[in-house]
Biopython code that builds the backbone (N, CA, C, O; Angstrom):
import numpy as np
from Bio.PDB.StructureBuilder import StructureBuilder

atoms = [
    (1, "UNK", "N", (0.843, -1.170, 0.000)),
    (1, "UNK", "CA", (0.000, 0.000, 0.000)),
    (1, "UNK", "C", (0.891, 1.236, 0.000)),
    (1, "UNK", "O", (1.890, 1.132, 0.712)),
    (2, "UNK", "N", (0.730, 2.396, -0.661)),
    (2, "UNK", "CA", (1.082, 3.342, -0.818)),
    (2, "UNK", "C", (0.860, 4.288, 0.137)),
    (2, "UNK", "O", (-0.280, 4.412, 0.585)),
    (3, "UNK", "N", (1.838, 5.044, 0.566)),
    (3, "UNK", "CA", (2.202, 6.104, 2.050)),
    (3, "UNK", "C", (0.778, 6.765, 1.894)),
    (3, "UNK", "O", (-0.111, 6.588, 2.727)),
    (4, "UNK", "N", (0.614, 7.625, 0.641)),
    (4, "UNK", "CA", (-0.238, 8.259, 0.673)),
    (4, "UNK", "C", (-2.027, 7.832, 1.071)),
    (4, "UNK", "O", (-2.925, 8.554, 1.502)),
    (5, "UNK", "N", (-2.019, 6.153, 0.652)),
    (5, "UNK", "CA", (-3.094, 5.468, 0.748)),
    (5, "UNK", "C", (-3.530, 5.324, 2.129)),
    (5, "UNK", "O", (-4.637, 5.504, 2.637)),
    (6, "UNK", "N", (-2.278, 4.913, 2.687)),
    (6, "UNK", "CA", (-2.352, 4.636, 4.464)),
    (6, "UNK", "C", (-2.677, 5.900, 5.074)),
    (6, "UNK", "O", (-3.541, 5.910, 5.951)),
    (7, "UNK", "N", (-2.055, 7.054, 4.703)),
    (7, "UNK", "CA", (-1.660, 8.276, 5.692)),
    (7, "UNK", "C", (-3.656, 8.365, 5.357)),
    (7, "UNK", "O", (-4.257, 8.228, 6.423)),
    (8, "UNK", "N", (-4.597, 8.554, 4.150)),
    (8, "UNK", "CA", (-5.854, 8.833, 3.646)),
    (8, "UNK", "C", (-6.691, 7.535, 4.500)),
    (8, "UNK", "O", (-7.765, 7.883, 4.993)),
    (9, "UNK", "N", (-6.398, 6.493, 4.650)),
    (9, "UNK", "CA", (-7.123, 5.126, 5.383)),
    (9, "UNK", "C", (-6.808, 5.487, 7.049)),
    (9, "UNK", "O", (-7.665, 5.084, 7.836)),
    (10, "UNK", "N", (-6.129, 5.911, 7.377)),
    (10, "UNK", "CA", (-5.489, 6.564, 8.740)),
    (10, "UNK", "C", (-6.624, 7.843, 9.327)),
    (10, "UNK", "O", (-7.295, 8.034, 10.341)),
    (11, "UNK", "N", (-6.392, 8.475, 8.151)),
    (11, "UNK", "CA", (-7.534, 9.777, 8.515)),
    (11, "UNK", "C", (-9.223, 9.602, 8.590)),
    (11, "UNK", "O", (-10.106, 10.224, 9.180)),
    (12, "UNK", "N", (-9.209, 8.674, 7.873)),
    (12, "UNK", "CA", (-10.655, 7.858, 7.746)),
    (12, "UNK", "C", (-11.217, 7.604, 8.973)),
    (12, "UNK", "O", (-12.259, 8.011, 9.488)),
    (13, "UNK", "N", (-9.908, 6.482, 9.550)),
    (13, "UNK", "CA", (-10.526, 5.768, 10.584)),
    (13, "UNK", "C", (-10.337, 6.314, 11.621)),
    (13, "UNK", "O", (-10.474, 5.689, 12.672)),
    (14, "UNK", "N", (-10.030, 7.422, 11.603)),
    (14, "UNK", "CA", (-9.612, 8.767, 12.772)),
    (14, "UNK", "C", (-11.088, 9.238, 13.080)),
    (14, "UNK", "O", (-11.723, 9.075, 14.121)),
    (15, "UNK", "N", (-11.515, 9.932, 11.783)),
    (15, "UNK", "CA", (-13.111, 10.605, 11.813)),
    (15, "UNK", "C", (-14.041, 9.482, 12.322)),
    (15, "UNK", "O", (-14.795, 9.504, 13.295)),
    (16, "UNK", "N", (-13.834, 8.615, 11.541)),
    (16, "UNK", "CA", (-15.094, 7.346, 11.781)),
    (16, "UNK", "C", (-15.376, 7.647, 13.249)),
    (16, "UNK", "O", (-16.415, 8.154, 13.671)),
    (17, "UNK", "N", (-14.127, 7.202, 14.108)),
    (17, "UNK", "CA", (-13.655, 6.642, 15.370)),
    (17, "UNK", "C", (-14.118, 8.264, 16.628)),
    (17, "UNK", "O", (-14.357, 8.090, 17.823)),
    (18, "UNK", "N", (-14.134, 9.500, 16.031)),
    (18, "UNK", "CA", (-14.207, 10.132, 16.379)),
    (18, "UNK", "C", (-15.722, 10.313, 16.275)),
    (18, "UNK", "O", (-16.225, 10.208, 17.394)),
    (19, "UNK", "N", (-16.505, 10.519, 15.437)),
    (19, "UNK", "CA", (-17.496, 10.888, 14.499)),
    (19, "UNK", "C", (-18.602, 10.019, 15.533)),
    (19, "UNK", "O", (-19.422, 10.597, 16.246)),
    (20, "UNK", "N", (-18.432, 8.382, 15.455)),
    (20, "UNK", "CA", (-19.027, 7.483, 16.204)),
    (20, "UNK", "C", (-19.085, 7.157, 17.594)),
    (20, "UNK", "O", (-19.529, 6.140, 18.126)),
    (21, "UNK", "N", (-18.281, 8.739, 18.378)),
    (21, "UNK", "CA", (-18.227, 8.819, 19.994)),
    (21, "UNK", "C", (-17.832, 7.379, 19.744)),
    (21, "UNK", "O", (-18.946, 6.871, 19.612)),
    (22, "UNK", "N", (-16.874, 6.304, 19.579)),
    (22, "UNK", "CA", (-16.634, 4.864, 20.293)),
    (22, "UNK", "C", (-15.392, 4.963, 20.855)),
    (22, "UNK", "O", (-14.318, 5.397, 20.438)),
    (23, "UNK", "N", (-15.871, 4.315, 22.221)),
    (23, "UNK", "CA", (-15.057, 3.937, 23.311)),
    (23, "UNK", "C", (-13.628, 3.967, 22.869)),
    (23, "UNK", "O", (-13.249, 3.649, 21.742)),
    (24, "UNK", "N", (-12.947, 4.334, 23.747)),
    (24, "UNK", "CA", (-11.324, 3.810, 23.884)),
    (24, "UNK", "C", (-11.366, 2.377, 23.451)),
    (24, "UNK", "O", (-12.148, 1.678, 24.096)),
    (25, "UNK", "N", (-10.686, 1.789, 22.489)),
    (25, "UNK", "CA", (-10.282, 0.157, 22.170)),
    (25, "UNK", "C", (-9.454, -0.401, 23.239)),
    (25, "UNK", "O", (-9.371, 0.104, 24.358)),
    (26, "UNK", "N", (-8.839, -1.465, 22.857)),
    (26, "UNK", "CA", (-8.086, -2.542, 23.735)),
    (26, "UNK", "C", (-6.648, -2.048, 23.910)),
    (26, "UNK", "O", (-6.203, -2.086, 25.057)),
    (27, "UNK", "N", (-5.809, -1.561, 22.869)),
    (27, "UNK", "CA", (-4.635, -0.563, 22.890)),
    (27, "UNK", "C", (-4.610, 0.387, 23.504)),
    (27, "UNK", "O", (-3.739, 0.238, 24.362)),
    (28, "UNK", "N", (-5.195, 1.594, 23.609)),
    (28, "UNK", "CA", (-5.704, 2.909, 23.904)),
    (28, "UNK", "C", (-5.931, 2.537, 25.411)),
    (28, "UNK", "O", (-5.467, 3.337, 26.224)),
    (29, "UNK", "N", (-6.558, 1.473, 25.876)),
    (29, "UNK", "CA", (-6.633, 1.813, 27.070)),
    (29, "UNK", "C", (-5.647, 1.311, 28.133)),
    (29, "UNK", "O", (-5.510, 1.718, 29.286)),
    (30, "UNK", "N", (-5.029, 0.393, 27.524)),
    (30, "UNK", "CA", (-3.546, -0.495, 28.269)),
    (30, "UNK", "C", (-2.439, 0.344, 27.830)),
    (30, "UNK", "O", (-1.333, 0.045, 28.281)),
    (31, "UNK", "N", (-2.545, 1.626, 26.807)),
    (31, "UNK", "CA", (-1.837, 2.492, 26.945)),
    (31, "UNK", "C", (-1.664, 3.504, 28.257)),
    (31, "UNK", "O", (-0.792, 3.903, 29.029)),
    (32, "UNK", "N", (-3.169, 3.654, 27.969)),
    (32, "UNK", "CA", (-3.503, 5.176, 29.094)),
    (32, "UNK", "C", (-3.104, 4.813, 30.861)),
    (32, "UNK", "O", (-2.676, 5.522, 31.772)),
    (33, "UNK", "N", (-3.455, 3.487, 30.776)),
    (33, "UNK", "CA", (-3.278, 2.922, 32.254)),
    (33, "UNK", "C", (-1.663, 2.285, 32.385)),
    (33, "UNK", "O", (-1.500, 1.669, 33.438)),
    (34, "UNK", "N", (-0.646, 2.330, 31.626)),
    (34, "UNK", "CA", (0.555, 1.928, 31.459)),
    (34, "UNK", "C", (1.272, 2.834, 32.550)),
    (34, "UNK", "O", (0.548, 3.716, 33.012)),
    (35, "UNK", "N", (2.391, 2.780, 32.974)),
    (35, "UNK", "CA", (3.033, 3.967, 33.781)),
    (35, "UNK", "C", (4.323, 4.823, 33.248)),
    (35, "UNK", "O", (5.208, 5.425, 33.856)),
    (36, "UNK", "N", (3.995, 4.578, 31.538)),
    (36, "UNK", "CA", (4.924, 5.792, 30.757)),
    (36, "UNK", "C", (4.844, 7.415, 30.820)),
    (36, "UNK", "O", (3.821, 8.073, 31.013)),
    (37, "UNK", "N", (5.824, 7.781, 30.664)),
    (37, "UNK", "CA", (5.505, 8.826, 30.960)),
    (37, "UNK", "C", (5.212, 9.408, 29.780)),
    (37, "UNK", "O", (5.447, 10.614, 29.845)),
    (38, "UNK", "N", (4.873, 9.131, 28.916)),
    (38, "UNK", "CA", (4.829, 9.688, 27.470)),
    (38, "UNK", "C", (3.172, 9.389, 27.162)),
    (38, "UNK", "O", (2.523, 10.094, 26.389)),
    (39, "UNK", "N", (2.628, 8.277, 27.865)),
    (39, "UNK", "CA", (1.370, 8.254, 27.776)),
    (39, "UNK", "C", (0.348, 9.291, 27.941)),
    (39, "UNK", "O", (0.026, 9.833, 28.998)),
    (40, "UNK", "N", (-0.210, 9.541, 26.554)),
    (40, "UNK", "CA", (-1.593, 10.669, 26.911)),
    (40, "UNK", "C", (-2.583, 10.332, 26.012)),
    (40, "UNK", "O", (-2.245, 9.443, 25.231)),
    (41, "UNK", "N", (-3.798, 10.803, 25.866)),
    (41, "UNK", "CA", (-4.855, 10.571, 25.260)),
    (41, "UNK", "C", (-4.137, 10.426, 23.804)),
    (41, "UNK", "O", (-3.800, 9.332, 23.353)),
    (42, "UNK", "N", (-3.956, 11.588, 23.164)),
    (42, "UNK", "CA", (-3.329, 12.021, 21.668)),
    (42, "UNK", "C", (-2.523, 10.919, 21.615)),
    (42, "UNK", "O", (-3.123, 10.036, 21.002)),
    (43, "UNK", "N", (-1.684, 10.640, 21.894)),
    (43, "UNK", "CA", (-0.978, 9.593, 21.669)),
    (43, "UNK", "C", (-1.376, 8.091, 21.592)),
    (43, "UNK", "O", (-0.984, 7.360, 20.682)),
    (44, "UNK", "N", (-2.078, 7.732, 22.478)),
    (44, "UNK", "CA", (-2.746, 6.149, 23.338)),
    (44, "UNK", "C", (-3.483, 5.977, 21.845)),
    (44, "UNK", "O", (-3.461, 5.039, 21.048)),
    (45, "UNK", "N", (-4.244, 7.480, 21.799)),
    (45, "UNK", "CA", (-5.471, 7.427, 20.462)),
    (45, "UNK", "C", (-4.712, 6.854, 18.909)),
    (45, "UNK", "O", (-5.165, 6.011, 18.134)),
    (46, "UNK", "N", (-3.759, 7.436, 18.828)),
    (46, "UNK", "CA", (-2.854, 7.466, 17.749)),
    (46, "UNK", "C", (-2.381, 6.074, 17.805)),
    (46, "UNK", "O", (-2.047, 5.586, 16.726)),
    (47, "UNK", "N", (-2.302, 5.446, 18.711)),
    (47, "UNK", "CA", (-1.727, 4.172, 18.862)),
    (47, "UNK", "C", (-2.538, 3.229, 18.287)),
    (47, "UNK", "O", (-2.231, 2.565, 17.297)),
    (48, "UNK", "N", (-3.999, 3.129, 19.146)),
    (48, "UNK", "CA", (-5.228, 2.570, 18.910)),
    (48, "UNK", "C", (-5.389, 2.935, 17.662)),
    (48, "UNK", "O", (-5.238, 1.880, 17.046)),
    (49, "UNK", "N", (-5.646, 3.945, 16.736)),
    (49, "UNK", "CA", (-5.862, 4.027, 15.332)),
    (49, "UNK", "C", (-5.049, 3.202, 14.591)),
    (49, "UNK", "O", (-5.719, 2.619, 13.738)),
    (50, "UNK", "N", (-3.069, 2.705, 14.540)),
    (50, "UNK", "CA", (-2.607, 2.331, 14.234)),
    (50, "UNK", "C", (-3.143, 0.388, 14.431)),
    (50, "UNK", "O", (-3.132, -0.475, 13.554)),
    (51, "UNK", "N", (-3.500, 0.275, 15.707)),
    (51, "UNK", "CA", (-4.086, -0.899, 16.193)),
    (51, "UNK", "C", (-4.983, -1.351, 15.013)),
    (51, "UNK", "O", (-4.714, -2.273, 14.243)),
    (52, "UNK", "N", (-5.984, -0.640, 14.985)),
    (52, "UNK", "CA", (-7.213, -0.839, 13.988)),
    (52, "UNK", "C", (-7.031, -1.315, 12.920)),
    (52, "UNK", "O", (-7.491, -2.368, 12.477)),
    (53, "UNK", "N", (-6.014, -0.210, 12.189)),
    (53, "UNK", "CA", (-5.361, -0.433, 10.741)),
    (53, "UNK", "C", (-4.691, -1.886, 10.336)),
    (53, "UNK", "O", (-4.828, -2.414, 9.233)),
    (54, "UNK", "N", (-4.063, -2.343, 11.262)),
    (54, "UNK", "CA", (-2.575, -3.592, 11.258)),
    (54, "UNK", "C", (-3.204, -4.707, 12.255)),
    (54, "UNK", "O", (-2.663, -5.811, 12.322)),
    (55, "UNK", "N", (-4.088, -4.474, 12.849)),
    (55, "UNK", "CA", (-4.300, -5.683, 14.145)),
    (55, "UNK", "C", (-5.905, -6.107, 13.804)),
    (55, "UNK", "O", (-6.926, -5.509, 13.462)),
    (56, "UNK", "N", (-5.531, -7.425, 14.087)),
    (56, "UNK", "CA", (-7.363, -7.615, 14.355)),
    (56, "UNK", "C", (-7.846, -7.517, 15.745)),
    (56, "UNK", "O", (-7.055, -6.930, 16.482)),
    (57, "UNK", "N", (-9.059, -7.982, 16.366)),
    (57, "UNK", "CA", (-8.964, -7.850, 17.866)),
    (57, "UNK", "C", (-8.640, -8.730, 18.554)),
    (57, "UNK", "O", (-8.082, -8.501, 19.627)),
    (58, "UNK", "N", (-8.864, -9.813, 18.183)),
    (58, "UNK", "CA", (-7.527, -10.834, 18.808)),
    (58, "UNK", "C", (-6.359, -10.436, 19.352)),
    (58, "UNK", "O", (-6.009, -10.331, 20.528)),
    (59, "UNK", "N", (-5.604, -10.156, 17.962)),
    (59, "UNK", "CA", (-4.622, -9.090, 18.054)),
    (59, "UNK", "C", (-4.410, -8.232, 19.047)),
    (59, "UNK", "O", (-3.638, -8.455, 19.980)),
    (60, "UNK", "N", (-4.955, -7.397, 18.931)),
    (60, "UNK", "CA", (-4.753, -5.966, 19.813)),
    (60, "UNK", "C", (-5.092, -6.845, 21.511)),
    (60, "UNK", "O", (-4.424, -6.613, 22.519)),
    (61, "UNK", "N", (-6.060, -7.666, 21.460)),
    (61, "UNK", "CA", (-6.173, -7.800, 22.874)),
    (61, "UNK", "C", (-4.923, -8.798, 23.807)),
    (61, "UNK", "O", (-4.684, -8.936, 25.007)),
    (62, "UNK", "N", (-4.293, -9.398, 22.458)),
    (62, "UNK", "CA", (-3.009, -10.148, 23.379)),
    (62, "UNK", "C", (-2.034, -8.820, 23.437)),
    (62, "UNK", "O", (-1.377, -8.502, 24.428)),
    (63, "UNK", "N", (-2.058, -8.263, 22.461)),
    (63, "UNK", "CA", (-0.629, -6.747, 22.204)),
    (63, "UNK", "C", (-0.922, -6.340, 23.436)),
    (63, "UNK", "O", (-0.059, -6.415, 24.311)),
    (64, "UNK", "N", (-2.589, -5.684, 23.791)),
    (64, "UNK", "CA", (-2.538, -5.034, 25.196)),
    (64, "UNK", "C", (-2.046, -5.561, 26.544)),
    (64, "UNK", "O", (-1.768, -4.776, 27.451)),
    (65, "UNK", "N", (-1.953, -6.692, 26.662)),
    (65, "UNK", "CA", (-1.463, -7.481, 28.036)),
    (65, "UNK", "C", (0.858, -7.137, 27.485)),
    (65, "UNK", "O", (1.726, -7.878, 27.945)),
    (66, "UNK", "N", (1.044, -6.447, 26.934)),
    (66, "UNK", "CA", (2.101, -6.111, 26.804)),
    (66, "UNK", "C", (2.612, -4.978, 27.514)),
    (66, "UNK", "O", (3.811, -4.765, 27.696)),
    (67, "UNK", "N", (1.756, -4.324, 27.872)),
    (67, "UNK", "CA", (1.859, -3.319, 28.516)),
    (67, "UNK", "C", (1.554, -3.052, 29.693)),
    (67, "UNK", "O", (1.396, -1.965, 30.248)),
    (68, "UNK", "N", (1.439, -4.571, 30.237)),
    (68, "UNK", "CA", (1.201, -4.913, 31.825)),
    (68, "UNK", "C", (2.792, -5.531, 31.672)),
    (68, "UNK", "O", (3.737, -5.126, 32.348)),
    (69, "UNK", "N", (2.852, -6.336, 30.889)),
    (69, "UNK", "CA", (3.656, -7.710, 31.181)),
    (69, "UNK", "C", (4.154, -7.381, 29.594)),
    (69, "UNK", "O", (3.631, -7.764, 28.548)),
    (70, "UNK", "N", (5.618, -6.345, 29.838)),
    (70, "UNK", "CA", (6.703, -6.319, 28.541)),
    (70, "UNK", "C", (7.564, -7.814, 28.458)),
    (70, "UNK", "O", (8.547, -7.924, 27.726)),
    (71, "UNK", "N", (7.197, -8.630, 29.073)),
    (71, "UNK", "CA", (8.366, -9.478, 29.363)),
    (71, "UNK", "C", (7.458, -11.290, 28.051)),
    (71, "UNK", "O", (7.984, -12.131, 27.322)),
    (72, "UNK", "N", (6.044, -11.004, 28.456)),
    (72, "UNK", "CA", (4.987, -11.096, 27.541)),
    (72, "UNK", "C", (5.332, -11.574, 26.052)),
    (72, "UNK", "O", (5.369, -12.663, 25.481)),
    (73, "UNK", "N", (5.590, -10.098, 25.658)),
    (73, "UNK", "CA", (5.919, -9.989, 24.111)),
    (73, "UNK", "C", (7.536, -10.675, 24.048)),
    (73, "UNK", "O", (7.895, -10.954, 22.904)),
    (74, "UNK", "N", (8.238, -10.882, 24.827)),
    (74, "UNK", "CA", (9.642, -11.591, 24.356)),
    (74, "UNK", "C", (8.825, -13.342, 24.354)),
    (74, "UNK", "O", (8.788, -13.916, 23.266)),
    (75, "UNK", "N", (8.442, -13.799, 25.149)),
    (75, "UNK", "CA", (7.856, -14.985, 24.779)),
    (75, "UNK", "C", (6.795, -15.535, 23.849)),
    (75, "UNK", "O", (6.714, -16.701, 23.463)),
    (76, "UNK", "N", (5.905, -14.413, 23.513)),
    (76, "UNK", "CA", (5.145, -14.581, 21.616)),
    (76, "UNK", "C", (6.702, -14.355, 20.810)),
    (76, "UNK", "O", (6.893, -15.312, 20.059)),
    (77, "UNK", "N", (7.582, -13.584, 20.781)),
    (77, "UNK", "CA", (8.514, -13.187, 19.699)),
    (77, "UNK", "C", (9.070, -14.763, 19.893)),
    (77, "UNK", "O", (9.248, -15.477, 18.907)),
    (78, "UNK", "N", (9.262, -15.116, 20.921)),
    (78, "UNK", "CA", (10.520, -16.236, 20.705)),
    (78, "UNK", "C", (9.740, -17.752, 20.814)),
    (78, "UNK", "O", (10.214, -18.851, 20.524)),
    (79, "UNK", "N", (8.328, -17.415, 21.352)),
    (79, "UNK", "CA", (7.517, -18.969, 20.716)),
    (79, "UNK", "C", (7.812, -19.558, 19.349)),
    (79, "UNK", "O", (8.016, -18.940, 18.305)),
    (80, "UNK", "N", (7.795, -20.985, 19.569)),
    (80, "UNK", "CA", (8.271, -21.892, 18.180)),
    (80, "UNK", "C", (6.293, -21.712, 17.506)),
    (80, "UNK", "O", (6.163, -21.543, 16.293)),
    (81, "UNK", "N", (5.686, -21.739, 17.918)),
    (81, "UNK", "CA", (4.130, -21.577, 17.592)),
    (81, "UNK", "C", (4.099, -20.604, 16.256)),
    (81, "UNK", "O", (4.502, -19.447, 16.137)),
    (82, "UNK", "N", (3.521, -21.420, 15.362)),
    (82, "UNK", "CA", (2.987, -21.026, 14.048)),
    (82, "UNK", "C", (2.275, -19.968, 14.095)),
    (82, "UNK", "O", (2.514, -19.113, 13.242)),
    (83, "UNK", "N", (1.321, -19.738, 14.983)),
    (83, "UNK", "CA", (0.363, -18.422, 15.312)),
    (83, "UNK", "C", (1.156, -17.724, 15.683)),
    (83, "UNK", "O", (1.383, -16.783, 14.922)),
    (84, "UNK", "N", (1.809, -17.768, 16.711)),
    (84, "UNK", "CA", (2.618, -16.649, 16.951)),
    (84, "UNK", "C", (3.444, -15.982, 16.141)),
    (84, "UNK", "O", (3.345, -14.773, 15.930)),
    (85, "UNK", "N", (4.390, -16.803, 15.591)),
    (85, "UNK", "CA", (5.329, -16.309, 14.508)),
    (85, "UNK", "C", (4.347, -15.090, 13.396)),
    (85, "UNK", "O", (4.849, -14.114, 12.840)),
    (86, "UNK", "N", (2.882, -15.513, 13.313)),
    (86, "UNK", "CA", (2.123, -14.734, 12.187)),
    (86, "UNK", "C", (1.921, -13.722, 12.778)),
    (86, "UNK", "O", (2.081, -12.630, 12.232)),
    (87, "UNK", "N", (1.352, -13.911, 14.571)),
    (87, "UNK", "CA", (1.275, -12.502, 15.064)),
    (87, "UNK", "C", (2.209, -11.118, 15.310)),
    (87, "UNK", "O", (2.115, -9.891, 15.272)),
    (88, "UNK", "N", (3.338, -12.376, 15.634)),
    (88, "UNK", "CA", (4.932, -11.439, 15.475)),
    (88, "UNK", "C", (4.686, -10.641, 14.322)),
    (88, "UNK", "O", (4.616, -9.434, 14.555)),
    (89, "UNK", "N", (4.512, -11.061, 12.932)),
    (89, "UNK", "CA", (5.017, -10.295, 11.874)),
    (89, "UNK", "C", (3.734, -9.191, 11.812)),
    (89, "UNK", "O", (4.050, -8.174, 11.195)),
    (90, "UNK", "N", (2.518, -9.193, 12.268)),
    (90, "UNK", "CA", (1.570, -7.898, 11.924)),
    (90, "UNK", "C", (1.843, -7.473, 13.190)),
    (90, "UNK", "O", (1.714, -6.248, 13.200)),
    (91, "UNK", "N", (2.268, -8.033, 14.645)),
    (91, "UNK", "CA", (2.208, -7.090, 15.537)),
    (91, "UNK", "C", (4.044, -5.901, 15.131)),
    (91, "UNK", "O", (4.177, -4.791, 15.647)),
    (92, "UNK", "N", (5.003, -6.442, 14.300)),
    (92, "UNK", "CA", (6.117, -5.621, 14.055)),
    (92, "UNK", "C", (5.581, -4.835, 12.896)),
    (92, "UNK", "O", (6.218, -3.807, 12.668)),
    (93, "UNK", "N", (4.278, -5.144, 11.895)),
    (93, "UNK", "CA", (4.129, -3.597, 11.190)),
    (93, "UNK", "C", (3.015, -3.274, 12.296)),
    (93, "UNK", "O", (2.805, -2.076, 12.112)),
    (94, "UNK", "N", (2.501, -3.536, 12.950)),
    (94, "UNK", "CA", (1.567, -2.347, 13.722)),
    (94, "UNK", "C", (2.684, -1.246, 14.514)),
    (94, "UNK", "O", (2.334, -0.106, 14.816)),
    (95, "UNK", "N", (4.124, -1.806, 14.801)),
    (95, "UNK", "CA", (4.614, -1.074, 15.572)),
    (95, "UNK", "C", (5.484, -0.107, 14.784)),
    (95, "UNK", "O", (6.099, 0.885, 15.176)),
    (96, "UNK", "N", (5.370, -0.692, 13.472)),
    (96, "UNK", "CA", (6.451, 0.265, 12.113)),
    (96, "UNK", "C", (5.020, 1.231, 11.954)),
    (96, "UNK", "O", (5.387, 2.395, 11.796)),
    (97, "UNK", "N", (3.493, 1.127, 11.944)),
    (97, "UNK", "CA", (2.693, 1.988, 11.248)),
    (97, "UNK", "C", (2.240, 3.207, 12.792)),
    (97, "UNK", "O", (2.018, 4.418, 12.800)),
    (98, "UNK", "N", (2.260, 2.145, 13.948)),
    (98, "UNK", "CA", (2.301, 3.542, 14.909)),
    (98, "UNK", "C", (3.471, 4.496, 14.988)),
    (98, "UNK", "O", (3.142, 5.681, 15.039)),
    (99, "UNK", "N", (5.091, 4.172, 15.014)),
    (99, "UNK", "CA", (5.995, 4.884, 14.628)),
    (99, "UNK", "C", (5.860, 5.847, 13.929)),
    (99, "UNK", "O", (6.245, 6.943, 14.337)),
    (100, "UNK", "N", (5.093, 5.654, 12.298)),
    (100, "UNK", "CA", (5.261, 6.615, 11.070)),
    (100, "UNK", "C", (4.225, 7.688, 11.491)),
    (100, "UNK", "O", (4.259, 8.894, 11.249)),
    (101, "UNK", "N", (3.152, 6.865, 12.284)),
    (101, "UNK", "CA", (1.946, 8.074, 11.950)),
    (101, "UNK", "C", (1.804, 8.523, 13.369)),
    (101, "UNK", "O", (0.857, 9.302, 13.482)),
    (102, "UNK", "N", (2.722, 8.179, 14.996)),
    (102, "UNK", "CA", (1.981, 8.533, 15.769)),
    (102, "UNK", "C", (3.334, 9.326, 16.490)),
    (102, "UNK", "O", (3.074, 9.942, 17.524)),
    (103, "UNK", "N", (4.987, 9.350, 15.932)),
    (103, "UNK", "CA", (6.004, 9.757, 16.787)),
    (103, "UNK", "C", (6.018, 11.607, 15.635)),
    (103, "UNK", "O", (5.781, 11.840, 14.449)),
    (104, "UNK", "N", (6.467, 12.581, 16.947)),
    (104, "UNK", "CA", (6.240, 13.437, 16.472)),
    (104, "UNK", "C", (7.149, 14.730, 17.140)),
    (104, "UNK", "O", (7.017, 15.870, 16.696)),
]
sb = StructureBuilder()
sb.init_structure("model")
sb.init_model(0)
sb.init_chain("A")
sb.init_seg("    ")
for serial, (resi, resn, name, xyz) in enumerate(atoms, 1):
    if name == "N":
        sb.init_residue(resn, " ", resi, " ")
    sb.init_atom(name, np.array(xyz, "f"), 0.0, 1.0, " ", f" {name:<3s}", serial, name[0])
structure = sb.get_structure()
């Protein structure tokens, strides 16, 4: 997909998400409750949008227990498990598509 396609599918699901008052997702909120100090709405939100785009909810709801338990994601990365290995590779572009569209 093309930068420009994503950055236009990004803004979409920004309004939708906005537009449709819906809740904080599964990212967004294991962000907000994390103890970073970088954590804030704008950001958590930006995260969760990236979530949407790259994750299914499956997805996003194992990613969020990462942010209780960082130690978590080294044991999906280094599971011999077929699922995992698949989740590894969309949960490393969810973390290349929050990078592009959410560091600033």
């Amino acid at each position: 997909m093309k930068p420009l396609s994503v950055i236009a599918m990004f803004g979409v699901m920004t309004l939708i998400s906005v537009a449709s008052g819906e809740a904080a997702g599964k990212i967004e909120r294991a962000c907000l409750q994390s103890d970073r100090p970088a954590a804030n709405r704008v950001l958590c939100g930006c995260i969760q949008d990236a979530a949407d785009l790259t994750l299914t909810s499956s997805d996003q709801k194992l990613a969020a227990k990462f942010f209780r338990d960082p130690h978590k994601a080294q044991e999906i990365r280094q599971s011999d498990r077929r699922s995992h290995e698949k989740f590894w590779q969309r949960y490393k572009n969810f973390g290349a598509t929050a990078e592009a569209f959410c560091s600033r």
